[in-house]
C-alpha positions in Angstrom: -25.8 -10.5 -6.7 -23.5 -10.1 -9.6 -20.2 -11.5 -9.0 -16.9 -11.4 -10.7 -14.5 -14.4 -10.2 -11.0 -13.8 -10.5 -8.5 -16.7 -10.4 -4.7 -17.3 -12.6 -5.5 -20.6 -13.1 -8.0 -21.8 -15.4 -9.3 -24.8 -13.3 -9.9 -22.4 -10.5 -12.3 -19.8 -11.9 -14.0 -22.7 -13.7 -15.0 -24.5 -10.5 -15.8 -21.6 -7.9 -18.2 -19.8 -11.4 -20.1 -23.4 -11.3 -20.4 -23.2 -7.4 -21.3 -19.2 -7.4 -24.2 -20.4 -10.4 -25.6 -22.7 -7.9 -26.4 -20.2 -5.1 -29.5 -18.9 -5.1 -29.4 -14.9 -6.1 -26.0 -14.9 -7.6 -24.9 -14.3 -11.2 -21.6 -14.7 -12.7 -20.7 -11.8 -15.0 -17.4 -12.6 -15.8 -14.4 -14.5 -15.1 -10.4 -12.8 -15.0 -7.3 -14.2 -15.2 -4.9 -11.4 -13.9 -5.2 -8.5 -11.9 -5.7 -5.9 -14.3 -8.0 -7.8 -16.3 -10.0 -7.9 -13.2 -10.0 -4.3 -12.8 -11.1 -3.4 -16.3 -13.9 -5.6 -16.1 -15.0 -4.5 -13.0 -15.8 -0.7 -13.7 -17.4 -1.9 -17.1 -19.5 -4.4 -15.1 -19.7 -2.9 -11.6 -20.1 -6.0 -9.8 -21.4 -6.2 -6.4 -18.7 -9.0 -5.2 -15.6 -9.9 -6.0 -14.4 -13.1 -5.8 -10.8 -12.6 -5.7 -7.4 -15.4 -5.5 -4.6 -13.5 -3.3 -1.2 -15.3 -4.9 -1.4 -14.1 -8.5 1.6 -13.6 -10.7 2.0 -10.0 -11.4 -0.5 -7.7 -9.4 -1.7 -9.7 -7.0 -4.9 -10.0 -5.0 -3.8 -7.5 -2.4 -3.1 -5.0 -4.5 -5.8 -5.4 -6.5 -8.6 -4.9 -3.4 -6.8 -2.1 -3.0 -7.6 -0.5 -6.5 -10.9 -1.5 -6.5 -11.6 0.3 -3.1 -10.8 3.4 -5.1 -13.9 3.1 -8.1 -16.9 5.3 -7.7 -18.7 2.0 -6.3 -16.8 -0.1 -5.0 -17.2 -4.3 -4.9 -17.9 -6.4 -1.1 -14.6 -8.4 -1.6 -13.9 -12.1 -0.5 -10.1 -13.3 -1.1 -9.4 -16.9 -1.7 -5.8 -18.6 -0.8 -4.2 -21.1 0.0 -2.3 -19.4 2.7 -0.7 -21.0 6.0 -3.2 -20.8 9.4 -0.6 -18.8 10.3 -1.3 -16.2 7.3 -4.9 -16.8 7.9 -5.2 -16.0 11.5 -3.6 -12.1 10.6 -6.3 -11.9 7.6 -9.1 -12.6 10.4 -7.8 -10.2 13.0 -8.6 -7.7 10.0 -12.2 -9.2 10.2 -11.8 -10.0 6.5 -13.3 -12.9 4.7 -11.0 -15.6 3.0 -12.0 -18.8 1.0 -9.5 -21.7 1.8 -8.8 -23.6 -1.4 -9.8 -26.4 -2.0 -13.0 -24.1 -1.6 -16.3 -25.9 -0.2 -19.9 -25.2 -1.4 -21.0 -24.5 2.8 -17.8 -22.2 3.5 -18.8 -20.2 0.3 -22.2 -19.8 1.0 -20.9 -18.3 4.8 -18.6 -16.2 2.9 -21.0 -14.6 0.7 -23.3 -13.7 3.4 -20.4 -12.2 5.7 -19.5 -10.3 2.6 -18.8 -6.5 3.4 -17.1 -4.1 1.7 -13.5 -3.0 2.2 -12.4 0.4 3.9 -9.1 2.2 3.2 -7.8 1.4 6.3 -8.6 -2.6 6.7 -6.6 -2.7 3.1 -3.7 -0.7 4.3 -3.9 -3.5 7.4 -4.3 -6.4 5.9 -1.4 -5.2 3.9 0.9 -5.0 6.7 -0.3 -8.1 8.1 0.2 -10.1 5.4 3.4 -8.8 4.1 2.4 -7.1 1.7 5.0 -5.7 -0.8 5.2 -2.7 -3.0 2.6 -2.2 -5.6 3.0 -3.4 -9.4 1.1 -0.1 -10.9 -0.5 2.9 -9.5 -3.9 4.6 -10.1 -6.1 7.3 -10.7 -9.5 8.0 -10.7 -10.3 9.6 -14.1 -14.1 10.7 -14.6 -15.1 7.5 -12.6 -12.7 5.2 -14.2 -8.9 4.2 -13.1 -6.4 4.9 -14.6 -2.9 2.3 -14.3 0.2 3.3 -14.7 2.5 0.1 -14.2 5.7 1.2 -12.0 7.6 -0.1 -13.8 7.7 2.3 -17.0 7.0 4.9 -14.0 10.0 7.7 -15.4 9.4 10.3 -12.3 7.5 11.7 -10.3 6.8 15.5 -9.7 5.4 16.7 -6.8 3.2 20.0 -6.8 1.3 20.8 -3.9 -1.3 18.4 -3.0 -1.2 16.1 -6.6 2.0 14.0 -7.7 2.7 13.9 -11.3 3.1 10.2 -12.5 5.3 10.4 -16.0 6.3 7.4 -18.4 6.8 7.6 -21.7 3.0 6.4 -22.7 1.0 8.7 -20.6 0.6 11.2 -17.4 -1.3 10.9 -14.5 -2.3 13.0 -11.1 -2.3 10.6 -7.6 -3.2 12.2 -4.2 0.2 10.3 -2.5 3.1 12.0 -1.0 6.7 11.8 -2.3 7.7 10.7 0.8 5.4 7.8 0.1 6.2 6.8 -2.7 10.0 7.1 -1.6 9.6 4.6 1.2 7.3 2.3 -0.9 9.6 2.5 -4.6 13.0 4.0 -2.5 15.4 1.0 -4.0 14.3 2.1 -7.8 13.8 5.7 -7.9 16.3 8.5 -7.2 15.3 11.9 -4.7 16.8 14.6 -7.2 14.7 17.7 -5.6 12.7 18.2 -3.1 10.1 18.2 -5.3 10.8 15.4 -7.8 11.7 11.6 -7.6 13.1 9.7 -11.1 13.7 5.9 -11.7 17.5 4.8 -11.7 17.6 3.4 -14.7 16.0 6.1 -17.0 18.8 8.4 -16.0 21.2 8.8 -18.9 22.8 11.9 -18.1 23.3 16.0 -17.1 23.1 18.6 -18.7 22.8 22.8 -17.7 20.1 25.1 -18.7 20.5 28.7 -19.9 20.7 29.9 -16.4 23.4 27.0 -15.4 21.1 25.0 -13.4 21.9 21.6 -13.5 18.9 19.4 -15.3 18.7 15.3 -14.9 18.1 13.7 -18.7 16.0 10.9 -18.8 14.9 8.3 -21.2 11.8 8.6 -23.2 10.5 11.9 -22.2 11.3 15.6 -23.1 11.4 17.0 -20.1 14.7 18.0 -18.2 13.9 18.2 -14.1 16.0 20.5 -12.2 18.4 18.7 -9.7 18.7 20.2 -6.8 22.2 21.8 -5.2 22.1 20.1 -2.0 21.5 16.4 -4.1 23.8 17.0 -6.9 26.8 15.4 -5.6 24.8 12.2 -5.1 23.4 12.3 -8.2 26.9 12.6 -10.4 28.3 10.0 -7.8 25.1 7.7 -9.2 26.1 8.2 -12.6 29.6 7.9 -12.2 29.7 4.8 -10.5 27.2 3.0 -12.8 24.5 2.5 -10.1 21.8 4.1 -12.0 
């Protein structure tokens, strides 16, 4: 079984690779420090199991099970924390495995062979039961591969029928999610400007009207102008006026 350890602290990954080396059958192919160095390693390695630490600065373990849910083959998954029993007794009622650091050589063997992998919906619950906040970065699937866009240089997003466009200033990508979605997940940074299109506070540096006097938001580090809607206008200016963009 090839198994990919992931673990911010240095110690950590050092200690769980030696015990993973010492059970029969599996292989370590790599070690990661962050989330997204977890992710890119695991579609160029396709591990079978995931050994993965849930408080991790940045994307955490949560939100990184979630990503990897969505590749073409996706990993069995077994989180390690150091969580309260209260904390722990939600992930079981998900029926999800978890190491409990200081991890054990017996309790990892149990893991591995209670290892199953994750469904959409035991993510989205352990989620909620865990208190699980908004996600660092969103993907796509791209000819196999994902595809990260971190949310934070997110500059709008465009709805247009069943796909949302996800814009920064590096690249573009297409997510199956709804703007309502993505309004109640990001709602505190990003602004509803049309019933079609959402667009982050602070890339908002102005108005301007088109050729036809329709009313276009202008937004830092893209070209493109999105319309702003009548009916959402007034909030809009008021945003701008006041500073609280």
């Amino acid at each position: 079984m090839k198994c990919l350890v992931v673990d911010d602290e240095a110690l950590a990954r050092e200690r769980l690779s030696r015990m993973l080396e010492e059970v029969p059958g599996c292989e370590v192919c790599a070690a990661a420090e962050s989330g997204e160095r977890a992710l890119q390693l695991a579609q160029r390695l396709e591990p079978e199991l995931v050994l993965l630490d849930i408080r991790m600065p940045g994307m955490d373990g949560l939100e990184v099970a979630r990503h990897l849910a969505g590749l073409e083959r996706p990993p069995a998954v077994v989180f390690s924390t150091a969580y309260s029993d209260h904390a722990l007794q939600a992930f079981e009622a998900q029926a999800i495995d978890y190491l409990l650091k200081p991890i054990h050589p017996q309790r990892l063997q149990q893991a591995l062979e209670k290892a199953r992998r994750l469904s959409a919906s035991q993510l989205e619950g352990l989620g909620e039961s865990a208190g699980g906040g908004a996600r660092t970065h969103l993907c796509a699937r791209n000819r196999g591969n994902l595809e990260l866009v971190p949310v934070g240089e997110v500059v709008y997003f465009q709805a247009d029928h069943k796909y949302v466009t996800v814009r920064s200033p590096r690249q573009q990508i297409l997510i199956e999610e709804s703007l309502k979605s993505l309004e109640r997940e990001f709602g505190d940074r990003f602004l509803r400007i049309h019933r079609n299109a959402l667009v982050a506070a602070a890339a908002i540096r102005g108005l301007e009207k088109d050729a036809e006097g329709h009313c276009r938001v202008v937004l830092d580090g893209v070209e493109k102008r999105l319309e702003v809607s009548r009916r959402l206008l007034p909030e809009v200016r008021k945003r701008i006026r006041t500073g609280a963009v």
